[in-house]
C-alpha positions in Angstrom: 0.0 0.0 0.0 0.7 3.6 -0.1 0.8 6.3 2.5 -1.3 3.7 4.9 0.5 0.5 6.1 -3.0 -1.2 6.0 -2.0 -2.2 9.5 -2.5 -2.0 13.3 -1.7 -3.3 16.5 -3.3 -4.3 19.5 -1.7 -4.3 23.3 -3.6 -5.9 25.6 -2.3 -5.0 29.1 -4.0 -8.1 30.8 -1.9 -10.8 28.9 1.0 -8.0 28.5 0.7 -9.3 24.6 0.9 -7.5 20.8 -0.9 -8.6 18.0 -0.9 -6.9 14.1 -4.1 -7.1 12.4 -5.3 -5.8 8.9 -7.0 -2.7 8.4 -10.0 -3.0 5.4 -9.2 -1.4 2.6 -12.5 0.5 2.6 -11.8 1.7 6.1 -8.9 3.7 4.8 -10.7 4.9 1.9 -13.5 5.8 3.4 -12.3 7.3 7.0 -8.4 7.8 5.3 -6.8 7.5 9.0 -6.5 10.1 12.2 -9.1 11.0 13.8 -11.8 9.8 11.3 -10.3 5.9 11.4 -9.9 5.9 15.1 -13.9 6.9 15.8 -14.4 4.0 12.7 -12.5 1.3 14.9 -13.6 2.8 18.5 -17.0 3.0 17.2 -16.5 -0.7 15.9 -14.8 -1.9 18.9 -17.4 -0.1 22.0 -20.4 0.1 23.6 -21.4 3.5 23.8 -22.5 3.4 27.1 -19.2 1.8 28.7 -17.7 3.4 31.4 -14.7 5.4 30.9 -12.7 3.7 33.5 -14.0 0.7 32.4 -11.4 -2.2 31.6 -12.6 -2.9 29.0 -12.5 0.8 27.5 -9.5 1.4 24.5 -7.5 4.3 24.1 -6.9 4.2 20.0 -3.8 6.3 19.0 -3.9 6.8 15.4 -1.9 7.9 12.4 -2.8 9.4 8.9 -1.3 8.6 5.4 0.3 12.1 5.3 2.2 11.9 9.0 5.8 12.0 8.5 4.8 12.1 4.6 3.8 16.2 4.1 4.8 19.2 5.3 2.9 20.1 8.8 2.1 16.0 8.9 3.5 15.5 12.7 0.9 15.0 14.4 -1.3 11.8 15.8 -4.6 11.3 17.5 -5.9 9.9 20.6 -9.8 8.4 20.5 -12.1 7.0 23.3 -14.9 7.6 25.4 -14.2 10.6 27.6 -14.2 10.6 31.4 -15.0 14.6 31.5 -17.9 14.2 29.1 -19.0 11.1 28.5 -18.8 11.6 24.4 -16.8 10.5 21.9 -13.4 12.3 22.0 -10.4 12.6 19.4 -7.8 13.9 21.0 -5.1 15.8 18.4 -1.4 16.1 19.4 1.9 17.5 17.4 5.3 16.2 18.1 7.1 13.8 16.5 5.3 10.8 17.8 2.7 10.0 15.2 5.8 10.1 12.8 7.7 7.5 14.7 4.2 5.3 15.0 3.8 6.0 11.5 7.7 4.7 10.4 7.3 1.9 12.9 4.5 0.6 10.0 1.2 1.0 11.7 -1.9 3.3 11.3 -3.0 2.1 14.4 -2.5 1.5 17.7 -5.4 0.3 20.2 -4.7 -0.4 23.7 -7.3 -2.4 25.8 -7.5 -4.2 29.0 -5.6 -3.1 32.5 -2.0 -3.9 34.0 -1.3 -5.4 37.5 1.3 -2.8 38.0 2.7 0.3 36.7 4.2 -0.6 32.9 5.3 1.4 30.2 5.4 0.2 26.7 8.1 0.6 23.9 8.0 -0.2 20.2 11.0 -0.2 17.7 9.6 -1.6 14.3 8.0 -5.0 15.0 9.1 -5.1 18.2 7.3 -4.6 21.5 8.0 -5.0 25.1 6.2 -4.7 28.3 8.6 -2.8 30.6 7.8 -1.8 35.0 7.0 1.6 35.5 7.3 1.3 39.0 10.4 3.4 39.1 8.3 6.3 36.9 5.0 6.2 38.7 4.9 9.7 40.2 7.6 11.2 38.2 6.1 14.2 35.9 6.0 14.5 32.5 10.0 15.9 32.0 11.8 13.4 34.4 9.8 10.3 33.2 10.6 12.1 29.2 13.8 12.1 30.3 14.5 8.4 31.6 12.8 6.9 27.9 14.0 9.4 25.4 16.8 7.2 24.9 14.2 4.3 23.5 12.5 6.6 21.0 9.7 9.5 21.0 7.7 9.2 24.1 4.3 9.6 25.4 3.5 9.5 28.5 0.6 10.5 31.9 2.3 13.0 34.7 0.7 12.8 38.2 -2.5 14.1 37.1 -3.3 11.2 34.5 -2.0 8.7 37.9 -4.7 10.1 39.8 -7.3 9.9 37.6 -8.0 14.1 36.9 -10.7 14.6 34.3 -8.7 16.3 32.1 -5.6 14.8 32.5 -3.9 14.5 28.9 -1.4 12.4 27.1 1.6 14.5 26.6 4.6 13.5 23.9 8.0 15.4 23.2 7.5 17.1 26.5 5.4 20.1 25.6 2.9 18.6 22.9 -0.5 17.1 23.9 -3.7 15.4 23.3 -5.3 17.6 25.9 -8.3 17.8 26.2 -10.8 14.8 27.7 -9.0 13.6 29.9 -7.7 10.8 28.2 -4.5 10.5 30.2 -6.8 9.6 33.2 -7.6 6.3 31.3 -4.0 5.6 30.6 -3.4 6.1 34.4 -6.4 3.7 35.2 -4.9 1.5 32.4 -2.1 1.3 34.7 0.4 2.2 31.7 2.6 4.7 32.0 4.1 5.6 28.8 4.3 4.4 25.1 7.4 5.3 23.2 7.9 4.5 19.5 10.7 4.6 17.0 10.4 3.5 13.6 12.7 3.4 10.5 10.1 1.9 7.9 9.6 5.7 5.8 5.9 5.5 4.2 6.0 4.9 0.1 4.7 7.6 -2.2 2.3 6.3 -5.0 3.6 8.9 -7.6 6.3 10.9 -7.1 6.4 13.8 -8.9 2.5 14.6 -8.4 3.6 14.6 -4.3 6.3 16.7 -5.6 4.3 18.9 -7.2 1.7 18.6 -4.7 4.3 20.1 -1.7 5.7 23.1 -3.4 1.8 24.1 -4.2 1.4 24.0 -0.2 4.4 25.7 0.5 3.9 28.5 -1.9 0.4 29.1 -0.2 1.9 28.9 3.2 4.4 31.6 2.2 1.9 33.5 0.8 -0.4 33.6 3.7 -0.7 36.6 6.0 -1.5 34.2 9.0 1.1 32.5 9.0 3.5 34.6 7.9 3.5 38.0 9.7 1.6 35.7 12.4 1.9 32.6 13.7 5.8 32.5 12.4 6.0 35.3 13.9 4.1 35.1 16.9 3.0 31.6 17.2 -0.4 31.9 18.4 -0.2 34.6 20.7 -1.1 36.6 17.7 -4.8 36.8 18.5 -4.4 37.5 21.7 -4.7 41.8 20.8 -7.3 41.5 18.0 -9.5 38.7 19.9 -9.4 41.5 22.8 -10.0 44.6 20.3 -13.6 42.7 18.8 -14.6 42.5 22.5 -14.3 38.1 22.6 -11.8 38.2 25.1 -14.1 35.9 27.6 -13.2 37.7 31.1 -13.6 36.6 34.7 -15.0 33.4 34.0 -17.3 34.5 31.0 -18.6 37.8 33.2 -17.3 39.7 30.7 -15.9 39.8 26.9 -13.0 42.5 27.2 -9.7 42.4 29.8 -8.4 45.6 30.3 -4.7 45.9 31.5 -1.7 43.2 31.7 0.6 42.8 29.2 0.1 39.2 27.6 0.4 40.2 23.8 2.7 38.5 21.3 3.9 41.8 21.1 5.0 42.0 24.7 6.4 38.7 24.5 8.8 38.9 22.1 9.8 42.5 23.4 10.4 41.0 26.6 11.9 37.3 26.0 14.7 35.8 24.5 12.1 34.0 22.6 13.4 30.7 20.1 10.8 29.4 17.8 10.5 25.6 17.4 7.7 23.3 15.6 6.7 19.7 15.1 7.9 17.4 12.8 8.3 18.8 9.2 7.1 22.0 9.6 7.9 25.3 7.8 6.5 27.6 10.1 7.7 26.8 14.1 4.7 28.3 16.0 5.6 27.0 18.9 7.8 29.6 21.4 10.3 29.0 24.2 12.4 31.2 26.3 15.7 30.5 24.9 17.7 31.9 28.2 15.9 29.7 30.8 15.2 26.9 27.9 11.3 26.9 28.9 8.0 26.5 26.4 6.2 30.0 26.8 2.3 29.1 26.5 -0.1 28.8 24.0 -3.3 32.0 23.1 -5.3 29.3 25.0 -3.5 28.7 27.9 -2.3 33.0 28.1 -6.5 33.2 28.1 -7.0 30.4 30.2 -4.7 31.6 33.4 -5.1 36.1 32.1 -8.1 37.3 31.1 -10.1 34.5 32.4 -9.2 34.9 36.0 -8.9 38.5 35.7 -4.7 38.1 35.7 -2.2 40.5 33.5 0.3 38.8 35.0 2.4 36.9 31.9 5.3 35.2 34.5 2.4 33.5 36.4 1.4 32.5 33.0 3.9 30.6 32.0 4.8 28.8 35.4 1.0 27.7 35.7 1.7 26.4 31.7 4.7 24.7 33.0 3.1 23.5 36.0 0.3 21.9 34.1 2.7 20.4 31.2 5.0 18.6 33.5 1.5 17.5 36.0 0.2 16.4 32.5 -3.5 18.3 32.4 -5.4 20.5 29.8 -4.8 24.1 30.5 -8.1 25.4 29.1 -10.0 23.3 31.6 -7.4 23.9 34.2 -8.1 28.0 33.7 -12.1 27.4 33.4 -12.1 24.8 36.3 -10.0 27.7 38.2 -11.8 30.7 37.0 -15.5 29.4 38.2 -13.8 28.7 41.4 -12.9 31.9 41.8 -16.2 32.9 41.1 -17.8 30.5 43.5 -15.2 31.2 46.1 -13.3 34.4 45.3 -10.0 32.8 46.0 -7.3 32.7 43.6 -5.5 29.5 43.0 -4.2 29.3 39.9 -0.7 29.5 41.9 -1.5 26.6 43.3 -2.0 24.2 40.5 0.4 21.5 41.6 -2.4 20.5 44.3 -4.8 19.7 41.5 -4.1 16.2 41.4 -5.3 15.6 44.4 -8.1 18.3 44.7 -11.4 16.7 45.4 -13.2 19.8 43.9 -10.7 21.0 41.3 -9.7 17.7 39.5 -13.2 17.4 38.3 -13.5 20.3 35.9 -16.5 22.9 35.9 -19.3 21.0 35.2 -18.9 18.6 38.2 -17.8 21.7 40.4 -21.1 23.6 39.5 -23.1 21.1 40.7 -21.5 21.0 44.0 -22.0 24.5 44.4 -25.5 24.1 42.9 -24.0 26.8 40.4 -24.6 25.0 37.4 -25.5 28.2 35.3 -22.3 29.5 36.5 -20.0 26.3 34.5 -19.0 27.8 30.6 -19.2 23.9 29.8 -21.2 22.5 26.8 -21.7 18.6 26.8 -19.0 19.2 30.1 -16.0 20.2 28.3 -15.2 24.1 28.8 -15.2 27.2 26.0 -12.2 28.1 25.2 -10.7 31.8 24.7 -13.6 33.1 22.0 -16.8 34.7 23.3 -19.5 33.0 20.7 -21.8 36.6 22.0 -19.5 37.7 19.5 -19.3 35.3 16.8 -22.2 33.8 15.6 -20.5 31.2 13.7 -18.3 30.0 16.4 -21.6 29.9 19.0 -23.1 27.3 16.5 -19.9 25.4 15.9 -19.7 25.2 19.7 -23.4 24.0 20.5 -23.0 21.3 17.6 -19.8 19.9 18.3 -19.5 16.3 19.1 -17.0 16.5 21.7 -18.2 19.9 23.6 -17.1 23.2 24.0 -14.4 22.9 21.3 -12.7 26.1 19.0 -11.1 23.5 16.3 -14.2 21.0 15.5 -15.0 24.1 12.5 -12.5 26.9 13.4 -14.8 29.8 12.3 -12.5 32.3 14.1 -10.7 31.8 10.7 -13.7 33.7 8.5 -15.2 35.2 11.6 -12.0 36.9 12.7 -8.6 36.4 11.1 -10.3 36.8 7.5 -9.5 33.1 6.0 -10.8 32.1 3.5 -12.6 35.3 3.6 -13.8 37.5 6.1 -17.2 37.3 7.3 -19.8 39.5 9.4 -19.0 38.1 12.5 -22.4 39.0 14.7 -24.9 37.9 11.7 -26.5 34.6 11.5 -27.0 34.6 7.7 -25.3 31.9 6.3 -23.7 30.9 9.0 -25.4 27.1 9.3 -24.0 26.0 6.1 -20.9 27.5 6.5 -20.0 25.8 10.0 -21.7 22.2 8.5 -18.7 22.7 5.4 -16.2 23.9 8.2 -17.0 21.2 11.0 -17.0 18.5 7.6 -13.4 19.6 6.1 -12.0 20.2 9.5 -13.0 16.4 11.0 -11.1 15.4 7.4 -8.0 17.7 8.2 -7.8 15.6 11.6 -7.5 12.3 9.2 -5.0 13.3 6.9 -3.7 14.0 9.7 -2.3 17.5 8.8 -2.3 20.6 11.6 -4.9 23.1 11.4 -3.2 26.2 10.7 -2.7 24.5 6.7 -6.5 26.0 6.6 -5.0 29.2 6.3 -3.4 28.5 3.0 -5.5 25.4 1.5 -9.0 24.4 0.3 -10.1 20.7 -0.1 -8.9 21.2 -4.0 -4.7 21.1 -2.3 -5.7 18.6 0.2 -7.6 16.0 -2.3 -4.6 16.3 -4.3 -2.0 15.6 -2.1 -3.6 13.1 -0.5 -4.4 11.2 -4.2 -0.8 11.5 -4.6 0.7 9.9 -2.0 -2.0 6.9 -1.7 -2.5 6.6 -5.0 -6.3 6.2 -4.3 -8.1 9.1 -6.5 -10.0 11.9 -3.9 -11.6 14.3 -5.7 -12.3 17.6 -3.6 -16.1 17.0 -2.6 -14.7 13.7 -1.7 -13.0 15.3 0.9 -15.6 17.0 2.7 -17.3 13.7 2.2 -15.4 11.7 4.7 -15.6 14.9 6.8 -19.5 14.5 6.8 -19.1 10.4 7.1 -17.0 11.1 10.4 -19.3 13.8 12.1 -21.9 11.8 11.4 -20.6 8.3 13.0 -19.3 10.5 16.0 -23.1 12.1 16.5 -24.4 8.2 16.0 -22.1 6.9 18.8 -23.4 10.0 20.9 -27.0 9.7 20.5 -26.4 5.9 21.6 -25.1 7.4 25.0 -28.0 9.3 25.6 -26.5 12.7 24.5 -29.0 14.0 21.4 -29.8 17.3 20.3 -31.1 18.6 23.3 -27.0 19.1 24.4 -26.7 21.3 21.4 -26.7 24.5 23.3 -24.6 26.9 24.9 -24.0 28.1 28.8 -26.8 30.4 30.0 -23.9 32.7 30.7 -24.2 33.5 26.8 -27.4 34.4 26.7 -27.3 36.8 29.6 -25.2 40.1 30.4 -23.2 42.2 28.3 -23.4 41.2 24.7 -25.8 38.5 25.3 -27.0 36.6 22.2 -30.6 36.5 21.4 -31.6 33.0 22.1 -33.9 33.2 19.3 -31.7 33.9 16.8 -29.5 31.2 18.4 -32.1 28.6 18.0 -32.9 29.5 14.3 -29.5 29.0 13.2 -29.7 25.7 15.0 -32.7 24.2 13.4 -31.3 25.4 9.9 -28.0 23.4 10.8 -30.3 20.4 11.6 -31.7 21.0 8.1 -28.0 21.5 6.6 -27.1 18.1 8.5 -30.4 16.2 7.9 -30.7 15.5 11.4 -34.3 15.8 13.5 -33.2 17.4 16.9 -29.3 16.4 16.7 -30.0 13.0 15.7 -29.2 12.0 12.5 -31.5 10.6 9.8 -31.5 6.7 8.4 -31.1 7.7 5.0 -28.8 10.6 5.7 -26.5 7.2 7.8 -27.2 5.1 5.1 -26.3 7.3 2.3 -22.8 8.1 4.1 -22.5 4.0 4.3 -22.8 4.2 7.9 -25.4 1.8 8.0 -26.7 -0.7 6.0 
């Protein structure tokens, strides 16, 4: 085969044993790899209405036929049944672990069952063995990176994954995650430790000089993008942090308000301020990613600057970045970790995002918002949808982003359609950003080529440079299997639609497609009204009757039979 390997492999920690087994053919085709093949094989594999912490419960880390093949290609994703949610969750991380899984020959990896004792796991090639983790239980993310770097790229739980946080994530190459979920909690009930990979098998190309060709047309759009560019090269992705403030979407003091006044957290200020050294994930061109090149530390993310600034009211950049570091080496999401923090402060009025190391074992804080609101008996105080936190963009303020929210599959989510790219930055076009026209079709396409990005599996921030028309033919030539640009946006559509499917079987239909009552309160607040007619026209878009998709609209996607 091309691009794919047409094969995966599956650990089961009770017998401490590795088997290969084929992928179909169609799978590939149809769901190409990333996040769309591992909700195709979870989906398979599951009960929707298992436990998270089940045994029985997989983790499914999966690969793409572009990872370690294209420019921007290093990434990998994580799928299961979330602990913070209860929905389906993909999981994306960067890093250079995908490519090493990739190179090792698999497209997949599913892990099931549960360990006696601490173990970690390491695969070179074909091999595989079953190593103690004893010594690296309770080690963080660095020191246990540290000790296994040697064997290969690794990822691996910190304390908060150990002691089962909600939103405890997987963390590879140190700084790179699949966040949010809490996915690294099931590791840590998994018992397992760590996974590290190195592979030497290189994907094959099915025609050369159309990949060829196929690159240098991505690269020349890269280059010629403003985004990236004079942006996120530039900046990384602390570049929104002035203009998201400026439109008055800056979500402040725990959603209380939409504008922070004061601090200095800009890109601007950072890079006047810090010896700062850009870096990036495997094969990319632009290094968005930002460290402090005289202490040798990552500098955080727009999310996480939101997440512990504006969010808890903090202009405070250096408490920034040791709460990002704090979380990163504890091995937990930073958006919940700020949301979780901010509502607390709220509830409480204390301040503890100085505190974040106690998280782990935090009966109120490891939880997240949702569970914390209902402690309180605050729940219209938690900015959760389906229980996983908004992020740093006020939907009173974007329309599109509001319904790309409420839809989402896995909850409060920015990336499921990204419309802060039209809405905001101006890519592919920009949009009125506080008008519902149009706006239901638009965030179906967006949500459908978005889910297909995530199963190439190419990063995000190519959307500011390609359409479907540079994907489709990049992906044709290096699996030699003939996409045509609707095609595309097809699988996209097939993969939201099996996610919702698995959903609706857990109970969670269209009556979670909403947003916190926060939104529609206050300053700003958006008209529920208009809010619910942009939602039934999606439904109409979709071909779904209140969130639940149709059997024709399933069987026309080959869902179902």
């Amino acid at each position: 085969m091309y691009g794919w390997s047409g094969k995966g492999l599956i650990i089961d920690l009770d017998e401490k044993s590795a088997k290969e087994f084929e992928i179909d053919k169609d799978i590939l085709r149809d769901y190409i790899g990333g996040r769309g093949l591992g909700v195709k094989l979870y989906y398979d594999i599951i009960e929707p209405t298992i436990h998270p912490f089940d045994d029985e419960n997989t983790l499914v880390f999966t690969v793409g036929p572009l990872t370690g093949v294209a420019p921007m290609s290093g990434r990998h994703s994580v799928v299961s049944k979330s602990p913070l949610t209860g929905t389906i969750l993909d999981s994306n991380s960067g890093g250079f672990w995908g490519k090493e899984l990739h190179y090792a020959g698999y497209d997949a990896l599913i892990v099931k069952g549960k360990a006696e004792e601490p173990i970690y796991i390491r695969i070179n090639d074909d091999e595989v063995e079953f190593e103690s983790a004893k010594d690296l239980w309770g080690l963080d993310v660095k020191d246990t990176t540290n000790r296994l770097k040697g064997y290969g790229s690794v990822a691996t739980i910190g304390p908060a994954g150990e002691k089962g946080v909600l939103y405890a994530g997987i963390m590879n190459d140190y700084t790179h995650t699949a966040g949010r979920g809490g996915l690294g909690a099931i590791m840590g009930k998994k018992n397992l430790k760590a996974i590290v990979v190195k592979g030497s098998k290189k994907p094959k190309v099915a025609d050369v000089e159309k990949y060829k060709e196929a690159m240098m047309d991505m690269v020349k759009l890269l280059e010629a993008s403003p985004p990236v560019n004079k942006g996120l090269r530039v900046f990384g992705t602390a570049m929104l942090y002035d203009i998201v403030n400026y439109l008055d979407v800056m979500p402040t003091n725990n959603f209380n308000d939409v504008h922070f006044e004061g601090g200095n957290l800009s890109g601007d200020y950072i890079l006047k301020n810090y010896n700062v050294e850009s870096h990036g994930c495997w094969g990319c061109p632009i290094n968005c990613k930002k460290r402090d090149k005289d202490r040798n530390i990552e500098l955080p993310e727009y999310e996480t600057i939101w997440a512990f600034g504006p969010n808890i009211e903090n202009g405070d950049y250096e408490r920034v970045v040791q709460a990002n570091l704090k979380c990163n080496n504890l091995g937990m999401d930073t958006i919940t970790a700020g949301a979780t923090i901010a509502l607390y402060r709220e509830l409480t009025g204390k301040d503890v995002l100085d505190e974040i190391e106690k998280i782990p074992e935090d009966e109120e804080l490891s939880k997240g918002s949702r569970i914390l609101a209902r402690k309180y008996k605050a729940e219209e105080k938690s900015t959760d949808i389906k229980g996983l936190e908004l992020p740093g963009y006020d939907p009173r303020g974007l329309y599109g982003q509001a319904l790309s929210y409420a839809t989402s599959n896995r909850g409060g989510c920015h990336l499921r359609a990204y419309m802060v790219a039209p809405e905001i930055i101006g890519k592919p076009k920009l949009i009125h950003r506080l008008s519902p026209e149009g706006k239901a079709g638009l965030v179906v396409i967006f949500q459908n080529l978005n889910a297909a990005i995530d199963s190439l599996i190419l990063c995000k921030f190519t959307g500011f440079a390609m359409t479907e028309v540079e994907y489709s033919k990049l992906l044709s030539s290096v699996t030699g299997v003939h996409y045509k640009s609707e095609d595309i946006l097809r699988v996209g559509e097939r993969i939201y639609n099996l996610e919702r499917l698995f959903n609706v079987k857990n109970g969670i239909d269209g009556k979670y497609d909403t947003l916190p009552p926060k939104i529609f309160e206050g300053k700003n607040a958006m008209d529920r009204k208009i809010f619910e007619e942009m939602l039934q026209e999606y439904y109409e878009f979709r071909e779904w009757v209140n969130g639940v998709p149709k059997k024709e609209k399933l069987r026309k996607l080959g869902i179902i039979s």
